[in-house]
C-alpha positions in Angstrom: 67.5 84.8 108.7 66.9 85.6 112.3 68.3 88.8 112.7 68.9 90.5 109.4 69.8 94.0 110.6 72.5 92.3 112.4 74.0 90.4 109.6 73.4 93.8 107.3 75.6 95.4 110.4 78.3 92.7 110.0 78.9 92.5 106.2 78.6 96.5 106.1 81.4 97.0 108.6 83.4 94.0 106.7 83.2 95.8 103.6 84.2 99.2 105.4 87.4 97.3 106.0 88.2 96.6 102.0 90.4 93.7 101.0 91.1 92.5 104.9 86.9 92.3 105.1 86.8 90.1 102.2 89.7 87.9 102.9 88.3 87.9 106.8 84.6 86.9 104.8 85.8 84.2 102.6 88.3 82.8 105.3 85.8 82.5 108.0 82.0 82.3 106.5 83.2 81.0 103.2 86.1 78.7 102.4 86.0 76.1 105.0 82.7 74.9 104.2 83.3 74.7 100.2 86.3 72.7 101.1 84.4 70.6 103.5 81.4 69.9 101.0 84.3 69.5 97.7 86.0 67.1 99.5 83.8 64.6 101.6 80.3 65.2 99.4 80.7 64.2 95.6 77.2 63.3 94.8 76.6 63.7 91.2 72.8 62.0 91.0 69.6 62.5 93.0 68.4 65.7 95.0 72.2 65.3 96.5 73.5 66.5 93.5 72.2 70.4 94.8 75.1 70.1 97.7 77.7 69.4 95.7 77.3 71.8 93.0 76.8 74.2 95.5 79.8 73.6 97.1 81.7 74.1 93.9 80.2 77.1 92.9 80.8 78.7 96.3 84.6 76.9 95.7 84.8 78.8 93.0 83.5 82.3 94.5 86.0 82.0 97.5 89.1 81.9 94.8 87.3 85.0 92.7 87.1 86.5 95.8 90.7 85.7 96.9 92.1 86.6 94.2 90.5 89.7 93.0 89.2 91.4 96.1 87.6 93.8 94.5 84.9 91.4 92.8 83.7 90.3 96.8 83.8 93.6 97.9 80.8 94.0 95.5 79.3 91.3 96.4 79.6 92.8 99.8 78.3 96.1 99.0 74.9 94.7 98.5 74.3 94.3 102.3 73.7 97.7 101.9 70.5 97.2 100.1 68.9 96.3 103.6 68.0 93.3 105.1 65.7 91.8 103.2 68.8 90.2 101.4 70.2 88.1 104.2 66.4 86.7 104.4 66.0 85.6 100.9 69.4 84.1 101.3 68.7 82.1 104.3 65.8 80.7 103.0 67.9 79.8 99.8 70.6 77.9 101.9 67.6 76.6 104.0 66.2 74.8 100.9 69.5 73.4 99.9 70.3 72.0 103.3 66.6 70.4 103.4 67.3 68.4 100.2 70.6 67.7 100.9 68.9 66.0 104.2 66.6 64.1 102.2 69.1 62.9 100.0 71.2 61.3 103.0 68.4 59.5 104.6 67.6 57.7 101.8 
């Protein structure tokens, strides 16, 4: 959210590179938090419940994108668009992390 040209910079070069960009994408950005959030954060009740399916759905995305490269290089191709994208995104992720908060402290 901070600097969107930058991240519009990033994802354009990673999809310049194809299949390695999205397999470089899902591995670092990707994967490793869906594993982290499937494994240690199965909350199925309360405003907790956003985290979890989150990190299923995005689960789910990193083995679309693994295994049919082609789908996340689309997905990729939208940081083309500009960089209004990567803001409306942030702010997404920032409202899911903001309720996931307020479910642990309760």
């Amino acid at each position: 959210m901070l600097q969107p040209v930058a991240w519009q910079e990033y994802f354009t070069a990673l999809h310049e590179r194809g299949a390695s960009g999205v397999f470089t994408r899902t591995m670092t950005w990707e994967l490793w938090p869906a594993l982290i959030v499937v494994a240690l954060h199965q909350v199925w009740s309360g405003p907790g419940v956003l985290l979890t399916i989150y990190g299923w759905l995005l689960l789910i995305k990193c083995t679309v994108s693994l295994l049919a490269p082609q789908v996340g290089l689309r997905s990729m191709a939208m940081a083309q668009q500009g960089p209004k994208r990567f803001v409306g995104g942030g702010g997404l992720l920032i409202c899911i992390g903001l309720a996931s908060a307020a479910a642990l402290m309760r």
